[in-house]
DSSP file (Angstrom, degrees, kcal/mol; ACC not computed):
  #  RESIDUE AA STRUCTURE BP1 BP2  ACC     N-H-->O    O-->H-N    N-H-->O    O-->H-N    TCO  KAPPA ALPHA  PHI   PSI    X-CA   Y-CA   Z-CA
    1    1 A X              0   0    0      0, 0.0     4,-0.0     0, 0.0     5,-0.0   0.000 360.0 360.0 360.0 -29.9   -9.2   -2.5   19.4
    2    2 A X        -     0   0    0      1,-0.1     3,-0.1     3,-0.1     0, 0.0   0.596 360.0 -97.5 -89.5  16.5   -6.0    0.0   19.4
    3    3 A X  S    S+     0   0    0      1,-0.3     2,-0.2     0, 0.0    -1,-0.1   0.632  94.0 107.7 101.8  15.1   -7.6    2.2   16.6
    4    4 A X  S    S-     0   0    0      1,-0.1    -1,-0.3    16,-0.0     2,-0.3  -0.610  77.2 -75.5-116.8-161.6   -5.6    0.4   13.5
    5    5 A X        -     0   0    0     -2,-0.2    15,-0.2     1,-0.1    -1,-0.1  -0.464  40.1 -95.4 -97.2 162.9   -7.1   -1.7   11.2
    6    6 A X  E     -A   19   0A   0     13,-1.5    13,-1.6    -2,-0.3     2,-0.7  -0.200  49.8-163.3 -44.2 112.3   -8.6   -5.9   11.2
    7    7 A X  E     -A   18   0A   0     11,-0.2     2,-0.3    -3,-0.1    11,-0.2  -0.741  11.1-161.8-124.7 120.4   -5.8   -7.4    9.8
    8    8 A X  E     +A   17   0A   0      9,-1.4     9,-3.1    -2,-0.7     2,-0.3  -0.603  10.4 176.9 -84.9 132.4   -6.0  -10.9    8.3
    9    9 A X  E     -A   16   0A   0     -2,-0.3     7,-0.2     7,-0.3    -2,-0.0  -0.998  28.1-119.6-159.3 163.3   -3.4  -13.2    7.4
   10   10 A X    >   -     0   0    0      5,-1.7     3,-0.9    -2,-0.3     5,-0.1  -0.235  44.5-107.2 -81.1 158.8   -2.5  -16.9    6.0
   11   11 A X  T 3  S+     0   0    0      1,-0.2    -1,-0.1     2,-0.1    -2,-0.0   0.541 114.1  65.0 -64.3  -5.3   -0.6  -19.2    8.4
   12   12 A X  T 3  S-     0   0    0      3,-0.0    -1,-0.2     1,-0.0    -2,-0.0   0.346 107.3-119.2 -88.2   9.3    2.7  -18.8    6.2
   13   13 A X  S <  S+     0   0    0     -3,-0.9    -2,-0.1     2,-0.1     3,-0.1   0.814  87.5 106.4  74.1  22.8    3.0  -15.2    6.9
   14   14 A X        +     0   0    0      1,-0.2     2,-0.4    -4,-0.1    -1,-0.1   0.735  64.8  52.8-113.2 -44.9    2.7  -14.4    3.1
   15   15 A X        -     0   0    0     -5,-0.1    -5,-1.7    18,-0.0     2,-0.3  -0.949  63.8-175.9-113.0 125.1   -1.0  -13.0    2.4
   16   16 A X  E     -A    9   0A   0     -2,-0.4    18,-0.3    -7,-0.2    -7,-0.3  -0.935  10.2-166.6-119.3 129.6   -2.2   -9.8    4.6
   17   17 A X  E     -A    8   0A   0     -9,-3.1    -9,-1.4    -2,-0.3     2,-0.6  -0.828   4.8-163.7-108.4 114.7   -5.8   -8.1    4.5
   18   18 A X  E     -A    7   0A   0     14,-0.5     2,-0.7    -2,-0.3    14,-0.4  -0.979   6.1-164.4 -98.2 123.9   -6.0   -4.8    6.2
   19   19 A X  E     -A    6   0A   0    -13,-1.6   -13,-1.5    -2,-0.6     2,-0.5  -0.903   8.2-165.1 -74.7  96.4   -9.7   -4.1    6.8
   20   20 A X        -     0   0    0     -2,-0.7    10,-0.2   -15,-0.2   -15,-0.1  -0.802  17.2-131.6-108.9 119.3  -10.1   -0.3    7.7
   21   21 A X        +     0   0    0     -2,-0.5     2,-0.3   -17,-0.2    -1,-0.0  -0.030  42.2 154.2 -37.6 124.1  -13.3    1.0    9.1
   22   22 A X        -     0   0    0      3,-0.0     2,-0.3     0, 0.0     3,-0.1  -0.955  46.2 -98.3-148.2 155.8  -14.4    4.1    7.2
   23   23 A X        -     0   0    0     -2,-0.3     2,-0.0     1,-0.1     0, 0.0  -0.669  62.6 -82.1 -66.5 144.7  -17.9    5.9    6.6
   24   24 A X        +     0   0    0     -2,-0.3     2,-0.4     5,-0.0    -1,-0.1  -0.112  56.3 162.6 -54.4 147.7  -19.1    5.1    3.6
   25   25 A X        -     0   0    0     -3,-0.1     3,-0.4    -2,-0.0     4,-0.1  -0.999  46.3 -93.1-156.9 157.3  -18.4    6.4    0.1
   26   26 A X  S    S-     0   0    0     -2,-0.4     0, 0.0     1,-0.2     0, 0.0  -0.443 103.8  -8.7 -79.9 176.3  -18.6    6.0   -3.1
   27   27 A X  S    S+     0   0    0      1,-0.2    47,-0.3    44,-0.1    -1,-0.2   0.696 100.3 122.4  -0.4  79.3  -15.0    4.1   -4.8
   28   28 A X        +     0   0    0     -3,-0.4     2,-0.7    45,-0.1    -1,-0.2   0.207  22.3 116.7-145.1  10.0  -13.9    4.7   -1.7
   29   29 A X        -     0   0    0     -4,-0.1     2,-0.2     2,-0.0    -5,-0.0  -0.727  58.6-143.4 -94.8 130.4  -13.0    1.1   -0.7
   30   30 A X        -     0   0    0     -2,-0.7     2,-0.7   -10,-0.2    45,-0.3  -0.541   4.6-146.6 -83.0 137.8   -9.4    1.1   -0.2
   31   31 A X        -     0   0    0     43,-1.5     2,-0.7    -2,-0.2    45,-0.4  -0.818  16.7-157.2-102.5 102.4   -7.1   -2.3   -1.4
   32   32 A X        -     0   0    0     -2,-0.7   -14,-0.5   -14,-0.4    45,-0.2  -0.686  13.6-178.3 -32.4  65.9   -4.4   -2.6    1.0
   33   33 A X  E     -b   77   0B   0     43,-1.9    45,-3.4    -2,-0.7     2,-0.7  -0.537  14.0-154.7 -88.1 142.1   -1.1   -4.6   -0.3
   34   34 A X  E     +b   78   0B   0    -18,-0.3     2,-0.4    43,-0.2    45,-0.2  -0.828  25.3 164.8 -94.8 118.2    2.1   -5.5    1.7
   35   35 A X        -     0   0    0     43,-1.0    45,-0.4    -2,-0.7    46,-0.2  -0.928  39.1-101.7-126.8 156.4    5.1   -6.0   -0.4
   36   36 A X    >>  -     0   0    0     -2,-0.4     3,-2.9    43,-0.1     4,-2.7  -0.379  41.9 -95.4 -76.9 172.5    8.6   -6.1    0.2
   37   37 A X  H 3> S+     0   0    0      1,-0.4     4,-2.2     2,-0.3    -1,-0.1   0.807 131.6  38.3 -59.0 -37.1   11.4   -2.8   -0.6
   38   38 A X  H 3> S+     0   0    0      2,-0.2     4,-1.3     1,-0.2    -1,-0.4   0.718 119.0  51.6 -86.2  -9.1   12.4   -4.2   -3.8
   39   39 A X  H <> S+     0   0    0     -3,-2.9     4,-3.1     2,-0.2    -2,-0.3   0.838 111.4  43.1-114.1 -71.0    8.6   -5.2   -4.3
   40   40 A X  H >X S+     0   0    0     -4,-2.7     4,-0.8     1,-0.3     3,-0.6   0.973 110.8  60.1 -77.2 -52.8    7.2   -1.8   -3.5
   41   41 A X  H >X S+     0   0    0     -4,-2.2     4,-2.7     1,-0.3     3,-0.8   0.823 106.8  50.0 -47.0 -49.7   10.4   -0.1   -6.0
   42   42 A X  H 3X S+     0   0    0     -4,-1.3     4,-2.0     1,-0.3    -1,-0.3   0.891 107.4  56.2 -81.2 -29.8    9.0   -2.2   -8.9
   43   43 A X  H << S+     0   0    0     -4,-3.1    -1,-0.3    -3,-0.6     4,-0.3   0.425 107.3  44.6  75.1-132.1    5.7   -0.8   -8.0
   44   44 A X  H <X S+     0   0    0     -4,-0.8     4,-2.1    -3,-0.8    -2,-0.2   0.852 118.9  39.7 -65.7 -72.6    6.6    2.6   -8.3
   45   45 A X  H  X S+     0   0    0     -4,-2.7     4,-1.2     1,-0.2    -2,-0.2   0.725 113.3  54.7 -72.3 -15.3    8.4    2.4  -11.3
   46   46 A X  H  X S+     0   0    0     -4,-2.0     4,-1.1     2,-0.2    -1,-0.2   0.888 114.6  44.1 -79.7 -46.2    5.8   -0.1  -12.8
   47   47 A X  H  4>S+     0   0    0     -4,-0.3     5,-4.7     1,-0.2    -2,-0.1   0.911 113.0  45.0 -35.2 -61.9    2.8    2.6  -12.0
   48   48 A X  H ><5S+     0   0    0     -4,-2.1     3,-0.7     1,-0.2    -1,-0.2   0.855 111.9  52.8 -80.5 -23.7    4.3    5.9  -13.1
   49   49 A X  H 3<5S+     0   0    0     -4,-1.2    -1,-0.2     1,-0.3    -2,-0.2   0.611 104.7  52.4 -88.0  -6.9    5.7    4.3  -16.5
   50   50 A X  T 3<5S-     0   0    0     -4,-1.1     2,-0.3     0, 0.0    -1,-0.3  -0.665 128.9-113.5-109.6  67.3    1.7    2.8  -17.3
   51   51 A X  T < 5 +     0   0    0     -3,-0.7    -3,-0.2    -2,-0.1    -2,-0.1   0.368  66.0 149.0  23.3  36.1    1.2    7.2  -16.5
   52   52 A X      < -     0   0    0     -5,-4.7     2,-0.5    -2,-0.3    17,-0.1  -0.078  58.9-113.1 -73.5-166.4   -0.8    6.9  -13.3
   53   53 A X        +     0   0    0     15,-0.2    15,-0.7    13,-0.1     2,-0.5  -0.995  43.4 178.5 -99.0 105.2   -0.5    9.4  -10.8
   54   54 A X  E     -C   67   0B   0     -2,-0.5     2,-0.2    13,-0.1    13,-0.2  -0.944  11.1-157.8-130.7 112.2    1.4    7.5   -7.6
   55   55 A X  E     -C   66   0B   0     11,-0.6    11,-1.7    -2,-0.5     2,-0.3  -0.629   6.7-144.8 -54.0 124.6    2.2    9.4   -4.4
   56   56 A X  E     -C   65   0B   0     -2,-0.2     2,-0.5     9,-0.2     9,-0.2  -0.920  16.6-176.4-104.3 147.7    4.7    8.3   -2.1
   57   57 A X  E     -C   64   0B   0      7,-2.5     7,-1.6    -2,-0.3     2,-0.7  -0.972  14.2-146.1-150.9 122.3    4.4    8.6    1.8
   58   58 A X  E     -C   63   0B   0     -2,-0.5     5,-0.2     5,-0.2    -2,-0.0  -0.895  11.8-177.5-129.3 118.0    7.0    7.7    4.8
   59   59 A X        -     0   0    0     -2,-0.7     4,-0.2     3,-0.5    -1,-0.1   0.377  42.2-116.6 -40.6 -35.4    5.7    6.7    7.7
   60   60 A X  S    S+     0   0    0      2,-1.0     3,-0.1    -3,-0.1    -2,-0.0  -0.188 109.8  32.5 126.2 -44.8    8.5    6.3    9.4
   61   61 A X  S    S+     0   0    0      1,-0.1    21,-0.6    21,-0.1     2,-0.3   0.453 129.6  47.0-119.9  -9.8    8.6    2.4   10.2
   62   62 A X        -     0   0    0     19,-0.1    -2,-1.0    20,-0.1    -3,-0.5  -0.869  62.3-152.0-127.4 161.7    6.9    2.2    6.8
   63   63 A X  E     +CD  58  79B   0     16,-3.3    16,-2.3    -2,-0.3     2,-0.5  -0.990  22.3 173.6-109.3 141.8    6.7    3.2    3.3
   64   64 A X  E     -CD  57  78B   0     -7,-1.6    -7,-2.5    -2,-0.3     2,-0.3  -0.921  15.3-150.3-137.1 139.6    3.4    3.2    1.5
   65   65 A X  E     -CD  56  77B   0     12,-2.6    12,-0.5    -2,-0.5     2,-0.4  -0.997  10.1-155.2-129.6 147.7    2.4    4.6   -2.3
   66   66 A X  E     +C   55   0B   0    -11,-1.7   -11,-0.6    -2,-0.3     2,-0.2  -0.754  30.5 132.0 -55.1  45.0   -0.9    6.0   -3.4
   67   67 A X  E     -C   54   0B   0     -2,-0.4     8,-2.3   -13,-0.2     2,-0.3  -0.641  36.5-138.7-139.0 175.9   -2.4    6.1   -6.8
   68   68 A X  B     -E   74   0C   0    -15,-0.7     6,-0.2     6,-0.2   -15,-0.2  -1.000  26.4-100.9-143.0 146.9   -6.1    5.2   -7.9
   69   69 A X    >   -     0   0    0      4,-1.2     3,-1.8    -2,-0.3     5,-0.0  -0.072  43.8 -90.2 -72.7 176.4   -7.3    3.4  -11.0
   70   70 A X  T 3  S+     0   0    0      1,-0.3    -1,-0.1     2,-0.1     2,-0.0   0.868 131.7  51.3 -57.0 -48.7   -8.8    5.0  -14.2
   71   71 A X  T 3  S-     0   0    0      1,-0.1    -1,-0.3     2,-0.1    -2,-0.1   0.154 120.8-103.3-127.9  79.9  -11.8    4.5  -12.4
   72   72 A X    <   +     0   0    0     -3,-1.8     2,-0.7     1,-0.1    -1,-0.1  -0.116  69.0 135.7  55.3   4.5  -11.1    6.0   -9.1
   73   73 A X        -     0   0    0     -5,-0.1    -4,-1.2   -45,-0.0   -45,-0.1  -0.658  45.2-142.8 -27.4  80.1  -10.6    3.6   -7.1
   74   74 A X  B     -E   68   0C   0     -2,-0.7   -43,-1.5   -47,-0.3    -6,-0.2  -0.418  15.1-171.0-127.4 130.9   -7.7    4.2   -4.9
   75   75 A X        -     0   0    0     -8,-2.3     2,-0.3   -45,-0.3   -43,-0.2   0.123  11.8-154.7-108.8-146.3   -5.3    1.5   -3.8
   76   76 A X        -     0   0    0    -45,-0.4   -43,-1.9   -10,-0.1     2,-0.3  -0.647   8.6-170.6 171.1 142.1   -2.2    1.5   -1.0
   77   77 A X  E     -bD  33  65B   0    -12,-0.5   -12,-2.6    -2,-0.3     2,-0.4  -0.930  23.4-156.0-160.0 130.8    0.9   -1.3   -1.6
   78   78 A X  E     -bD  34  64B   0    -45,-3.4   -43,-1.0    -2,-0.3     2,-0.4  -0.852  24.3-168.5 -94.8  77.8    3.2   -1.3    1.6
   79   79 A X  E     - D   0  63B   0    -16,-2.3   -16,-3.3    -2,-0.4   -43,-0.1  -0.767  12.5-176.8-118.4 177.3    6.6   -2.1    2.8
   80   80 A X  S    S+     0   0    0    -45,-0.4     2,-3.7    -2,-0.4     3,-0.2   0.815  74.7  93.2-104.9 -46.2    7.8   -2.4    6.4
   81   81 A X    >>  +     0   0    0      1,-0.2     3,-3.3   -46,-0.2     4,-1.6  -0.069  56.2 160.8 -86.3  35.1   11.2   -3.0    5.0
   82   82 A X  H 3>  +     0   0    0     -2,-3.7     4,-1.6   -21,-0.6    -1,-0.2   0.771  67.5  44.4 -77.3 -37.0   11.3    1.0    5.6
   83   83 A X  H 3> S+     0   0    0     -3,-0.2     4,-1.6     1,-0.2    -1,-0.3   0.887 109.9  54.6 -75.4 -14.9   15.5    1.2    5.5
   84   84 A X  H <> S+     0   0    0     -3,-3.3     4,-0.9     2,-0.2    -2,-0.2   0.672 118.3  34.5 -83.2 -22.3   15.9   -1.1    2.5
   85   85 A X  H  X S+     0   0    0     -4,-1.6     4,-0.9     2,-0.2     3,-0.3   0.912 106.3  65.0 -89.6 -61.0   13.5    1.1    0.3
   86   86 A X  H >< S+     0   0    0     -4,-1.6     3,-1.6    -5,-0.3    -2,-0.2   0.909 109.8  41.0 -44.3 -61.8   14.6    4.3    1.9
   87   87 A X  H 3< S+     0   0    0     -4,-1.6    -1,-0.2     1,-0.3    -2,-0.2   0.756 113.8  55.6 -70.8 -29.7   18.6    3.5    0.1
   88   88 A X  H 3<        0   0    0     -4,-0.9    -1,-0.3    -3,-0.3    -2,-0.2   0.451 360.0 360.0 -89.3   8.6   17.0    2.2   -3.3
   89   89 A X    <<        0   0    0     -3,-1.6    -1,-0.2    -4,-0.9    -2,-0.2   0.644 360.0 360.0 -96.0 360.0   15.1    5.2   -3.8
């Protein structure tokens, strides 16, 4: 209702699903993981060393990276944890 996306999650606070509304497209359904700073660092490094192309983007309260599989599929991994990340980088 404030314009972000459905977001689902287990009662241990452990698994979250963002579902974001989009016109359709082809490989254009986005997967949307939260991890924590050191979580999202491994990643990173785990991404660019299998030669993807992975974007990084700060939000401000967040950090998010980009990339999309071989076959185009484009994924999103998340942390909140936005000062703890910001110092390991």
């Amino acid at each position: 209702m404030d314009g972000g996306p459905l977001t689902v999650q287990d009662s241990a606070n452990t698994v979250h699903i963002a579902l974001f509304e989009r016109a359709p497209q082809p490989n254009r359904a986005t997967i949307a993981l939260r991890t924590s700073a050191a979580g999202l660092h491994n990643w990173f490094t785990h991404l660019q060393a299998s030669g993807l192309r992975v974007e990084i983007e700060d939000h401000e309260v967040s950090f998010s990276i980009y990339f999309s599989d071989p076959d185009g599929n484009p994924y999103e991994i998340t942390t909140y944890e936005h000062a703890a990340f910001a110092a390991a980088r």
